[in-house]
N, C-alpha and C positions, 0 to 999 in steps of 0.2 A: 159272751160279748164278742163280736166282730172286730177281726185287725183292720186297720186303715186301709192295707190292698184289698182286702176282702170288699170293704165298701166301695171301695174305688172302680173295684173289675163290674161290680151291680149296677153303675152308671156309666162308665166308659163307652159301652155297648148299649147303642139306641135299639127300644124294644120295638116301638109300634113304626108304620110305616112313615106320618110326621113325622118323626123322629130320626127317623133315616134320609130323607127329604132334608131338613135342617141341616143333619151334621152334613151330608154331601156338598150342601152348598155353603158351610161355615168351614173350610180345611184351611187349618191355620200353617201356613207356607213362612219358613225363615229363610230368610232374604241377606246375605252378606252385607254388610255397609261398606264403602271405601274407607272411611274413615273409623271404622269401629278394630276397638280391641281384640286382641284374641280371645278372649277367656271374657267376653262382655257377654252371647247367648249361653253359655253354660256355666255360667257361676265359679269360675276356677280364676284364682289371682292372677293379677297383673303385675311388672311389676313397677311401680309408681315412680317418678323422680322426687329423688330427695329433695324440696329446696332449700334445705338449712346451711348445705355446702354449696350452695352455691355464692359466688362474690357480693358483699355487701347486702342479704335478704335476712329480713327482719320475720320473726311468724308472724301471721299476720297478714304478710303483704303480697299480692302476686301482681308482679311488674317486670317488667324488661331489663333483663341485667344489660349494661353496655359494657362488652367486650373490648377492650382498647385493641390496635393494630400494631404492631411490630413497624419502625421505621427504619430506613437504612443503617440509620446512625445505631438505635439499638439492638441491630443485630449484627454490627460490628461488637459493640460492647459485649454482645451474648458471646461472642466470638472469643474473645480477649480474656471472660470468665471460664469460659470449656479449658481453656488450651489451660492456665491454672489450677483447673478441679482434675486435669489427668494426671496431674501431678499426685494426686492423692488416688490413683486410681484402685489400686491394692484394697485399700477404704472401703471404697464404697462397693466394689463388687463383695468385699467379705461384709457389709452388711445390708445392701438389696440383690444381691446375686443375680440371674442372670436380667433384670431389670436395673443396672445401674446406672446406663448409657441415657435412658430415657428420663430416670431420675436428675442424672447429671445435665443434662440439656433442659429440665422444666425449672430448675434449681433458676441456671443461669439466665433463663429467661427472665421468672423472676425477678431475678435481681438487678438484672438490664433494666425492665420497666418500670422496678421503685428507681434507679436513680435517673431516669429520665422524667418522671414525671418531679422529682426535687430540682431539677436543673430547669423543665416549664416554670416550677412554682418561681425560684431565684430568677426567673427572668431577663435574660440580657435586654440590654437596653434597644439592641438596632437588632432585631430578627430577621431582615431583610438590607443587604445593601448591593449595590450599584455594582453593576459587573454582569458577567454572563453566568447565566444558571444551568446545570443540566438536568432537565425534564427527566423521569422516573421510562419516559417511550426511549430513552437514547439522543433525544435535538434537543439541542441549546435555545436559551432564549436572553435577548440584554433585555437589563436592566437597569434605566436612567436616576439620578441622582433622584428625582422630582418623584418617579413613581418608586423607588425605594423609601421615600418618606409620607406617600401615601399612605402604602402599605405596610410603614410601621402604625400611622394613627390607627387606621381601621384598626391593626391587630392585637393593639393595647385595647380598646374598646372590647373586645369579643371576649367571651367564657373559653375557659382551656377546652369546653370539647369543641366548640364551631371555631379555636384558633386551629386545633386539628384539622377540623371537616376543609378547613379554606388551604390550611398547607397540601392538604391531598389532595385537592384539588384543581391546586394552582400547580403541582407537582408531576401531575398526569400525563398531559403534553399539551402544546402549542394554544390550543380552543382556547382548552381552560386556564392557561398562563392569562393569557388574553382578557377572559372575560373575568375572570379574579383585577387583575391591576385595571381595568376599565374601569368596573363597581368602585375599586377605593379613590380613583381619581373623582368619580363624580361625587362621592359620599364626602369628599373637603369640600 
């Protein structure tokens, strides 16, 4: 009985002159993809993302997780929880060694953005008042009695992620101050 190479080597090598004709003009040429894996032309693993770890992913489902953004205010608060967890600092180096710093920084992050996101959910009442603002560029911008109560309505109307999208927004600088309290003025 014949091994598998044994039959393989008896066809690999075209015999007759067709045959040599054929394969000369059949040569199968592998071609890099931009977008291909490494290990996608020779069969060797990848290695795959997890999505189970990723925030809020169900099996099942493959969708866009929405990353929240760090706002001024919570990374103050992130600030405020470091300068307490060095307190314990002995802790945590004796138990993530020389990864503590980064553990103690994702920790307080963390916990920055659960309590800002409970302080959106309790809602103050006036999100917006009258006075001068300082844009996220370094300029100031006023703000009138009239377009402070605009743009409380609008902002009670909106889902907590577009009341985000419109605070960063309107936070950016001047345009967007602008073209934020325009919209809510026209939208009463």
């Amino acid at each position: 009985m014949k091994t598998y190479k044994e039959i393989i080597s008896e066809v690999a090598e075209p015999k007759g002159e067709d045959e040599k004709r054929f394969k000369a003009k059949h040569i199968i040429q592998k071609i890099n993809h931009p977008a291909a894996e490494e290990g996608q032309f020779t069969g060797g693993k990848t290695a795959k993302k997890d999505k189970s770890k990723l925030s809020g992913h169900k099996d099942g489902e493959d969708e866009e997780v929405y990353e929240a953004t760090m706002t001024p205010a919570d990374t103050k608060q992130r600030e405020n929880i470091v300068k307490g967890m060095k307190k314990s600092k002995a802790d945590l180096q004796a138990r993530y060694g020389d990864k503590w710093k980064s553990v103690m920084y994702a920790t307080a992050t963390k916990k920055a953005m659960e309590e800002s996101v409970v302080v959106e959910d309790e809602m103050i009442s006036e999100a917006f008042k009258a006075g001068a603002m300082k844009l996220a560029d370094g300029t100031a911008a006023k703000l009138t009695n009239e377009e402070a109560s605009a743009l409380n309505t609008l902002f009670k109307e909106l889902t907590s992620a577009n009341q985000k999208k419109m605070q960063e927004r309107m936070m950016k600088d001047k345009k967007g101050f602008s073209e934020i309290v325009s919209f809510a003025k026209e939208a009463l």
